[in-house]
DRENTORKOL-3810 file (N, C-alpha, C; in nm, 4 decimals):
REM DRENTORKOL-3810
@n.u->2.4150; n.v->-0.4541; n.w->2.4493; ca.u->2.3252; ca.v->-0.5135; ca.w->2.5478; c.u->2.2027; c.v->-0.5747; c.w->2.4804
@n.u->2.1475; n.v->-0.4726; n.w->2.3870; ca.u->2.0387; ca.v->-0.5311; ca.w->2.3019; c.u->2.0399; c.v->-0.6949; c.w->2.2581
@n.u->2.1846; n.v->-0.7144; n.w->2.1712; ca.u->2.2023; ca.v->-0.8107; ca.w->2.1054; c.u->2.2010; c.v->-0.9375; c.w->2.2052
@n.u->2.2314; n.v->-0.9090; n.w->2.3120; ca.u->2.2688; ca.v->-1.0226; ca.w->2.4037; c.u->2.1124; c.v->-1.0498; c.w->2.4386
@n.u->2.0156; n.v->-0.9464; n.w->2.4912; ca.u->1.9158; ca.v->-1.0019; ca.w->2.5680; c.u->1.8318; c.v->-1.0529; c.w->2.4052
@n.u->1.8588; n.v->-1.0329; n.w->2.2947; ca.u->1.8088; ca.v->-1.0929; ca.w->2.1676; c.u->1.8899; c.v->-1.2674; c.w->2.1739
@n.u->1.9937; n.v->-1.2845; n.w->2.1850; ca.u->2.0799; ca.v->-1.4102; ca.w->2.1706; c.u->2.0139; c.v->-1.4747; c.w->2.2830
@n.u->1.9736; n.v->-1.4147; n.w->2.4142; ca.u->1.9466; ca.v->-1.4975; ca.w->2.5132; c.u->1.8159; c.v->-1.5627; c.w->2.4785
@n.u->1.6939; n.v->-1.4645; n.w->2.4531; ca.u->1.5553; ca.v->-1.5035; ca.w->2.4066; c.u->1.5680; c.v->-1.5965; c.w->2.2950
@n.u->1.6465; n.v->-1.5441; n.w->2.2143; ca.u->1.6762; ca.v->-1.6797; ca.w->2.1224; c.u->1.6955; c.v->-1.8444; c.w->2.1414
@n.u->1.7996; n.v->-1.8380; n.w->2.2155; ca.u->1.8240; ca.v->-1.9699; ca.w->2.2906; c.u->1.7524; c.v->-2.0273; c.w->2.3704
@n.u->1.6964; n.v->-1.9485; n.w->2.4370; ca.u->1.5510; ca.v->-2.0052; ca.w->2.5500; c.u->1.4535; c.v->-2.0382; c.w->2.4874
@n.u->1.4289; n.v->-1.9875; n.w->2.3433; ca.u->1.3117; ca.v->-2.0487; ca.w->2.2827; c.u->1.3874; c.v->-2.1523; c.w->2.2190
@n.u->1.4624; n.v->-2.1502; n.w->2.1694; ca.u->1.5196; ca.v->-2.3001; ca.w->2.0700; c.u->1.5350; c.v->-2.4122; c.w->2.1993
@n.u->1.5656; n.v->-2.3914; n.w->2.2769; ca.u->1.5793; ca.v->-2.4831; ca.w->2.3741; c.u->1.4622; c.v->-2.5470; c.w->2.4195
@n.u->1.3365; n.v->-2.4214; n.w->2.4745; ca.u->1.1756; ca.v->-2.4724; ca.w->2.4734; c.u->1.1626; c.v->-2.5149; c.w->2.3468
@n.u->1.1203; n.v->-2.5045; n.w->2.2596; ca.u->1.1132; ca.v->-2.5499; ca.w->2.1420; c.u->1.1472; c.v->-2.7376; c.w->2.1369
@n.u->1.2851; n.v->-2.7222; n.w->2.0885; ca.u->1.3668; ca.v->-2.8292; ca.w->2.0756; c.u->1.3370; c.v->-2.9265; c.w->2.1593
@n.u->1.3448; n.v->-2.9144; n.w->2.2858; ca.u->1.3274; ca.v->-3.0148; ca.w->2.4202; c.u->1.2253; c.v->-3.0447; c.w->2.5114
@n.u->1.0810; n.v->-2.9982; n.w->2.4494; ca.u->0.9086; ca.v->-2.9989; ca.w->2.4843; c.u->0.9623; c.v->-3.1553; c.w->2.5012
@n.u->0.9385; n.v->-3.2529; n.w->2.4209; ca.u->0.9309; ca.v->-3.3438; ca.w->2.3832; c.u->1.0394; c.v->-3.4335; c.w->2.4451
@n.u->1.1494; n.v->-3.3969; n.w->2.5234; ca.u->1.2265; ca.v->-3.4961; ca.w->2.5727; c.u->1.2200; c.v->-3.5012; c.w->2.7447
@n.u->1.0854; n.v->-3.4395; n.w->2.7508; ca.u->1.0796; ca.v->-3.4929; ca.w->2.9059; c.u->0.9656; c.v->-3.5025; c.w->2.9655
@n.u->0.9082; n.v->-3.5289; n.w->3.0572; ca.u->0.8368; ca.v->-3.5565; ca.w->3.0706; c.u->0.7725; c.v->-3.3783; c.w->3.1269
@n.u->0.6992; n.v->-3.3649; n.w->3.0768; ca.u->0.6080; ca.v->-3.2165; ca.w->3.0961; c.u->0.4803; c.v->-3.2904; c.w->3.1541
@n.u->0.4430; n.v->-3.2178; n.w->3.2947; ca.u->0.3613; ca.v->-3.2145; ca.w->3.3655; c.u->0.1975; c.v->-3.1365; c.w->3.3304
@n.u->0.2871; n.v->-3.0011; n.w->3.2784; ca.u->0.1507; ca.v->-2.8709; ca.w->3.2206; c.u->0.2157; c.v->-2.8955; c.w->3.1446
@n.u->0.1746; n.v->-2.8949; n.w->2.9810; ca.u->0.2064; ca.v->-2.8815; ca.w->2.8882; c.u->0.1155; c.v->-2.7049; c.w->2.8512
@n.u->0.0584; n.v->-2.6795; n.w->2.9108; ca.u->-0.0377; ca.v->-2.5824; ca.w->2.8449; c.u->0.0776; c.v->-2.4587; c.w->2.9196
@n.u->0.1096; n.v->-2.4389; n.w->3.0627; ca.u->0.2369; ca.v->-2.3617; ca.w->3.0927; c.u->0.3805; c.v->-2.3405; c.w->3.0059
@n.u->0.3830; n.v->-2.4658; n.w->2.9599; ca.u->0.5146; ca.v->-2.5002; ca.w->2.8898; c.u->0.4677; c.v->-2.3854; c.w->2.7441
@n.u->0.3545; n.v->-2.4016; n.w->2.6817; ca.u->0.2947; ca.v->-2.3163; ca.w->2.5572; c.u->0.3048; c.v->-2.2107; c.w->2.6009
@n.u->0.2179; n.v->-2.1825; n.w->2.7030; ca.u->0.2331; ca.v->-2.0149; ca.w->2.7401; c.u->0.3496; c.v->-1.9562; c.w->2.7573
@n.u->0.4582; n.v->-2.0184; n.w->2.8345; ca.u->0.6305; ca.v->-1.9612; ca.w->2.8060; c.u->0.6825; c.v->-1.9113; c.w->2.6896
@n.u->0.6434; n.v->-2.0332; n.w->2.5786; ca.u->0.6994; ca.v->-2.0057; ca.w->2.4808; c.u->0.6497; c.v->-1.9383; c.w->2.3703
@n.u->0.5177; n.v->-1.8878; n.w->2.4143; ca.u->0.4190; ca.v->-1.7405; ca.w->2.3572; c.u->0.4854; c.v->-1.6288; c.w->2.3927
@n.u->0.5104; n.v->-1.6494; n.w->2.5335; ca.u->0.5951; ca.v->-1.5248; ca.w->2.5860; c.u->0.7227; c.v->-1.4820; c.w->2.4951
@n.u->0.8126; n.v->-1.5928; n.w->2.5501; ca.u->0.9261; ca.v->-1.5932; ca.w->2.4704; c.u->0.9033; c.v->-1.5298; c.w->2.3114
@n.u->0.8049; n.v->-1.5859; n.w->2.2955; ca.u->0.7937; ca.v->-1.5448; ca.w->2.1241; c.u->0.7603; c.v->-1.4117; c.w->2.0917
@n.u->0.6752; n.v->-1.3454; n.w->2.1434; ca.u->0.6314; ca.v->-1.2200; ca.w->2.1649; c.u->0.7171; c.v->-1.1119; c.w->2.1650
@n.u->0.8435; n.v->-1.1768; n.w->2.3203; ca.u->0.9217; ca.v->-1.0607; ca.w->2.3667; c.u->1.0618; c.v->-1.0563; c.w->2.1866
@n.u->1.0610; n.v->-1.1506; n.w->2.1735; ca.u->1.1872; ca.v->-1.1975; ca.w->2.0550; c.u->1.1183; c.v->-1.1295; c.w->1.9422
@n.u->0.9518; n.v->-1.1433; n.w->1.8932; ca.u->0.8871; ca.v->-1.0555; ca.w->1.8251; c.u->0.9107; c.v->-0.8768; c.w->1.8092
@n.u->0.8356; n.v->-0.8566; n.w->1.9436; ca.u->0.9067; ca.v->-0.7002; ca.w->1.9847; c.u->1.0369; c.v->-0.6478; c.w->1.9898
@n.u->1.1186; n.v->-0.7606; n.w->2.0299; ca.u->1.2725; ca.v->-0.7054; ca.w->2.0275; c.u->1.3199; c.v->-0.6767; c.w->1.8645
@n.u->1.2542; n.v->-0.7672; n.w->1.7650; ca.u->1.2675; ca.v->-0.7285; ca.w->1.6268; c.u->1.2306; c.v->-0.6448; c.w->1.5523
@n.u->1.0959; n.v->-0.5956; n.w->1.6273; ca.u->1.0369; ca.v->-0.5022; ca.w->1.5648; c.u->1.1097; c.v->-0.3873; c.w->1.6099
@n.u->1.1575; n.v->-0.3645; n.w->1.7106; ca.u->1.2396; ca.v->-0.2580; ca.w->1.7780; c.u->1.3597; c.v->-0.2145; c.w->1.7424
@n.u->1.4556; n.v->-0.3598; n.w->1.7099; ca.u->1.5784; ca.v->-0.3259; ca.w->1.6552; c.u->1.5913; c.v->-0.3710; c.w->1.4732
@n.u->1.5240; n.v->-0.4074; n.w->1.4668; ca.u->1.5389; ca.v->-0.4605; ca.w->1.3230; c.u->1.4668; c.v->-0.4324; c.w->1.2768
@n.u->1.3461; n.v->-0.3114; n.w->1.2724; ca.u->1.2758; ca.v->-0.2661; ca.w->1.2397; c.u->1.2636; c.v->-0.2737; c.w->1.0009
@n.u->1.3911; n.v->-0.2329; n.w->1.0065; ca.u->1.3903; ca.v->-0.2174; ca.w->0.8550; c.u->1.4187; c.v->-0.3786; c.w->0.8228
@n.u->1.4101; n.v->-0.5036; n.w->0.8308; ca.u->1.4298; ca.v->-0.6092; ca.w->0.8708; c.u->1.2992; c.v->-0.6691; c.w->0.8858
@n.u->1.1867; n.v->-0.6756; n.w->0.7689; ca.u->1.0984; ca.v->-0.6936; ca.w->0.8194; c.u->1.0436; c.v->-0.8746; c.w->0.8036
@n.u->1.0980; n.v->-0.8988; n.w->0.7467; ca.u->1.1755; ca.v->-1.1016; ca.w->0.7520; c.u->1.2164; c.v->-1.1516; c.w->0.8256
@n.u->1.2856; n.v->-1.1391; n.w->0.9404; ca.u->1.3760; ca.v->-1.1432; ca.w->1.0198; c.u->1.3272; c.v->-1.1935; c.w->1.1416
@n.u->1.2239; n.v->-1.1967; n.w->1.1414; ca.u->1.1267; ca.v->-1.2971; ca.w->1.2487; c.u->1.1108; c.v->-1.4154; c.w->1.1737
@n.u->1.0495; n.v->-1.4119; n.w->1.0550; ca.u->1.0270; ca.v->-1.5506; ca.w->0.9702; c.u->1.1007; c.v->-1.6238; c.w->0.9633
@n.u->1.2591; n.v->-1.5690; n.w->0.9466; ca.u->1.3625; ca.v->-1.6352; ca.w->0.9365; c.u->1.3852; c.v->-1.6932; c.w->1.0371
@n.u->1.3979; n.v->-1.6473; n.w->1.1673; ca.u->1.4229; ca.v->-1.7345; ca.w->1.2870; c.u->1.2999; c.v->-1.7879; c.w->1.3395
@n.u->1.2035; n.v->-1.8005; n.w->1.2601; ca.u->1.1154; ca.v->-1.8710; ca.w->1.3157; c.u->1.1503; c.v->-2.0263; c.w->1.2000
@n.u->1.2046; n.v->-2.0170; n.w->1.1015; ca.u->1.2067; ca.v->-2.1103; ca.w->0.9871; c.u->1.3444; c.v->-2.1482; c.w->1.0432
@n.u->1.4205; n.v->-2.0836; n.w->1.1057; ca.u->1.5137; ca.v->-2.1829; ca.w->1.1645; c.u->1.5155; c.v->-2.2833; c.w->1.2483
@n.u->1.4301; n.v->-2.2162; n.w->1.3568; ca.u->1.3569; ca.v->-2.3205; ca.w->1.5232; c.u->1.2894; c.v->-2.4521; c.w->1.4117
@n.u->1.2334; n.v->-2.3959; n.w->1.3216; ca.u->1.1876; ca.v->-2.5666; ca.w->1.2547; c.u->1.2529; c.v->-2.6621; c.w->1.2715
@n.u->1.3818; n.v->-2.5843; n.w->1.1830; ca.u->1.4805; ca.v->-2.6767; ca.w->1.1198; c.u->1.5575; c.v->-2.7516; c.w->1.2264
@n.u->1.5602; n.v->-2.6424; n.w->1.3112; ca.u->1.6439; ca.v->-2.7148; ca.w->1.4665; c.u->1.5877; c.v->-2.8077; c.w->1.5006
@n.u->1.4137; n.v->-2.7700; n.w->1.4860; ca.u->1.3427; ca.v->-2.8845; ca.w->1.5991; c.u->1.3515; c.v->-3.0475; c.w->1.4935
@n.u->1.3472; n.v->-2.9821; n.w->1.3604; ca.u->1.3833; ca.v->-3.1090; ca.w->1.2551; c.u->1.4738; c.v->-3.1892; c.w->1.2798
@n.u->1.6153; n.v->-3.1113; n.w->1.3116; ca.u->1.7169; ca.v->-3.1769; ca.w->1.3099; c.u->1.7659; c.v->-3.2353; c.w->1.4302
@n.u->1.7128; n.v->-3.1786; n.w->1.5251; ca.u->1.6606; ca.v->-3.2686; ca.w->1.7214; c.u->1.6233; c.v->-3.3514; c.w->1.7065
@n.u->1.4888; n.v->-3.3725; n.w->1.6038; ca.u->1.4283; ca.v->-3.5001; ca.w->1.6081; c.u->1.5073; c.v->-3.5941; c.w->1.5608
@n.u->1.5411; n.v->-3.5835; n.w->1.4393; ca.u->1.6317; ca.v->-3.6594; ca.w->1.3746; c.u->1.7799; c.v->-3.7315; c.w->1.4623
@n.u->1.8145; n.v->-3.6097; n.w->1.5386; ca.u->1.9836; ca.v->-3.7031; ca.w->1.6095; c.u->1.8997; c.v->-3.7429; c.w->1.7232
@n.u->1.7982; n.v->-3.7797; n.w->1.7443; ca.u->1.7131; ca.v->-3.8722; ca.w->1.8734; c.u->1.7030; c.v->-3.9698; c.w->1.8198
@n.u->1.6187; n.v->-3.9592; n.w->1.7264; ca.u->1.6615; ca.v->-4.1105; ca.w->1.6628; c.u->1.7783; c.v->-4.1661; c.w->1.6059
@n.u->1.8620; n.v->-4.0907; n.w->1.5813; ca.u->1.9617; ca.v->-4.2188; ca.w->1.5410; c.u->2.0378; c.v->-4.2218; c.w->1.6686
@n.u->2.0268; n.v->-4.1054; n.w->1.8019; ca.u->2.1129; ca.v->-4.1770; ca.w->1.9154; c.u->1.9937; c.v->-4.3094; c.w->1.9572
@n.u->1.8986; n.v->-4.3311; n.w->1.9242; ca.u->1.8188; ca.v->-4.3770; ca.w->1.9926; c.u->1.8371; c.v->-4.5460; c.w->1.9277
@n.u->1.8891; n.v->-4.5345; n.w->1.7993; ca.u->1.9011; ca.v->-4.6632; ca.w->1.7158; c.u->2.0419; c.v->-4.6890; c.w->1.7217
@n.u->2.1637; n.v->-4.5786; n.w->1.7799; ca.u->2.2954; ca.v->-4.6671; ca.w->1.8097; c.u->2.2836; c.v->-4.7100; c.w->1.9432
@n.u->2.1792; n.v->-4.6665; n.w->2.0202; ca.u->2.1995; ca.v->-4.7003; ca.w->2.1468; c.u->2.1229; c.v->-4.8645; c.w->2.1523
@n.u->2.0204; n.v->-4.8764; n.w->2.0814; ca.u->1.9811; ca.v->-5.0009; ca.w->2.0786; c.u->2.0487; c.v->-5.0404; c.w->1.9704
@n.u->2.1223; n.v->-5.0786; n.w->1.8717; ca.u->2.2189; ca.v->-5.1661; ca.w->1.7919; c.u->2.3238; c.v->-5.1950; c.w->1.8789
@n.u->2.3918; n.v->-5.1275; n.w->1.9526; ca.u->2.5468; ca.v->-5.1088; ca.w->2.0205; c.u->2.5055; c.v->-5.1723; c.w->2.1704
@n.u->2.4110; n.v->-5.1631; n.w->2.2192; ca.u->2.4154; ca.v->-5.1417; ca.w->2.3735; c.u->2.4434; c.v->-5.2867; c.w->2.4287
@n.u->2.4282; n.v->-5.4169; n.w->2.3706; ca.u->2.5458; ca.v->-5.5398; ca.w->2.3790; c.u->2.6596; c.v->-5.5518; c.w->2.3845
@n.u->2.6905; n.v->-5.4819; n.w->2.2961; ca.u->2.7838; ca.v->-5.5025; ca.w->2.2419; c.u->2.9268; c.v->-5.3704; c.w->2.2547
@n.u->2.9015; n.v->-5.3193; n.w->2.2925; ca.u->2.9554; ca.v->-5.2190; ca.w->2.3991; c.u->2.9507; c.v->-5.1801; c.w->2.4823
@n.u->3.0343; n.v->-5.1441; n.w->2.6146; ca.u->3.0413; ca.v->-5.1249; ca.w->2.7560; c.u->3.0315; c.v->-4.9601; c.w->2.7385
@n.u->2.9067; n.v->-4.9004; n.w->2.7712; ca.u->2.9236; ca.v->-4.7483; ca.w->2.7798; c.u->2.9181; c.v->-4.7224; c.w->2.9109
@n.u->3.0004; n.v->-4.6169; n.w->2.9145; ca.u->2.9759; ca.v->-4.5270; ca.w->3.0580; c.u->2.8654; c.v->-4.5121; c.w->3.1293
@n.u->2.8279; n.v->-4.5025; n.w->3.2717; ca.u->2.7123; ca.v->-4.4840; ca.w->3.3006; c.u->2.6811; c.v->-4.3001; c.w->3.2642
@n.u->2.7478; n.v->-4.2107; n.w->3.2454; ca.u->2.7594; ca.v->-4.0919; ca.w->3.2113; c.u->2.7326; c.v->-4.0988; c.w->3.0394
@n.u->2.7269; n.v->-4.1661; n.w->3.0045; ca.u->2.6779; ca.v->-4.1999; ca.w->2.8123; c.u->2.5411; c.v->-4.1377; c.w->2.8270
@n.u->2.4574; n.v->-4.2446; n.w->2.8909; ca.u->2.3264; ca.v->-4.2321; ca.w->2.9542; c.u->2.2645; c.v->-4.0988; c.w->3.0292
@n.u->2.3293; n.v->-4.1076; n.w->3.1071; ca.u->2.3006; ca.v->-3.9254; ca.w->3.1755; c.u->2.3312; c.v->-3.8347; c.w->3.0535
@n.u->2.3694; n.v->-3.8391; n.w->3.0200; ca.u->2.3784; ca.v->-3.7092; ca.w->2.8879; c.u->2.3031; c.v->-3.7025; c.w->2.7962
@n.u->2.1955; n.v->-3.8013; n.w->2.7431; ca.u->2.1241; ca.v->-3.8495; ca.w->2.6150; c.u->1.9864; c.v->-3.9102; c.w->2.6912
@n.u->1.9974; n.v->-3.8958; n.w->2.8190; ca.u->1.8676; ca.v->-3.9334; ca.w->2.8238; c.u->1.7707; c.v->-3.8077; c.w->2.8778
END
């Protein structure tokens, strides 16, 4: 059970994390405070179960970087096939709903 409500907090922050930036946020200062929360409870859950593990926050905090690195990165290049291609190929209107 542990591991799951750890996998879940996980994902809810990579997701806040990752996707601040692809929409339009109203409070941005709410959107921070969530993901204090989030961070906190994912904090405590480590200190709790992973206690001898005392890296193990750093590490998944040096991962969310890399995620949010590598988010940024496939935005822009969907963002540069979509303007090179978008003449010149007939996409789905569902292309769009998915990437935007």
């Amino acid at each position: 059970m542990c591991l799951c409500v750890s996998r879940c907090l996980f994902v809810c922050l990579c997701v806040s994390v990752c996707l601040l930036d692809r929409c339009s946020v109203s409070d941005r200062r709410a959107v921070e405070r969530c993901q204090l929360v989030l961070l906190e409870c994912l904090l405590h859950l480590f200190a709790k179960n992973h206690a001898a593990d005392s890296l193990m926050f750093a590490r998944v905090v040096a991962i969310m970087v890399r995620l949010r690195t590598e988010s940024e990165a496939q935005s822009r290049a969907e963002e540069r096939f979509i303007i090179e291609w978008r003449d010149k190929l007939e996409f789905p209107p569902i292309f769009f709903e998915m990437w935007s």
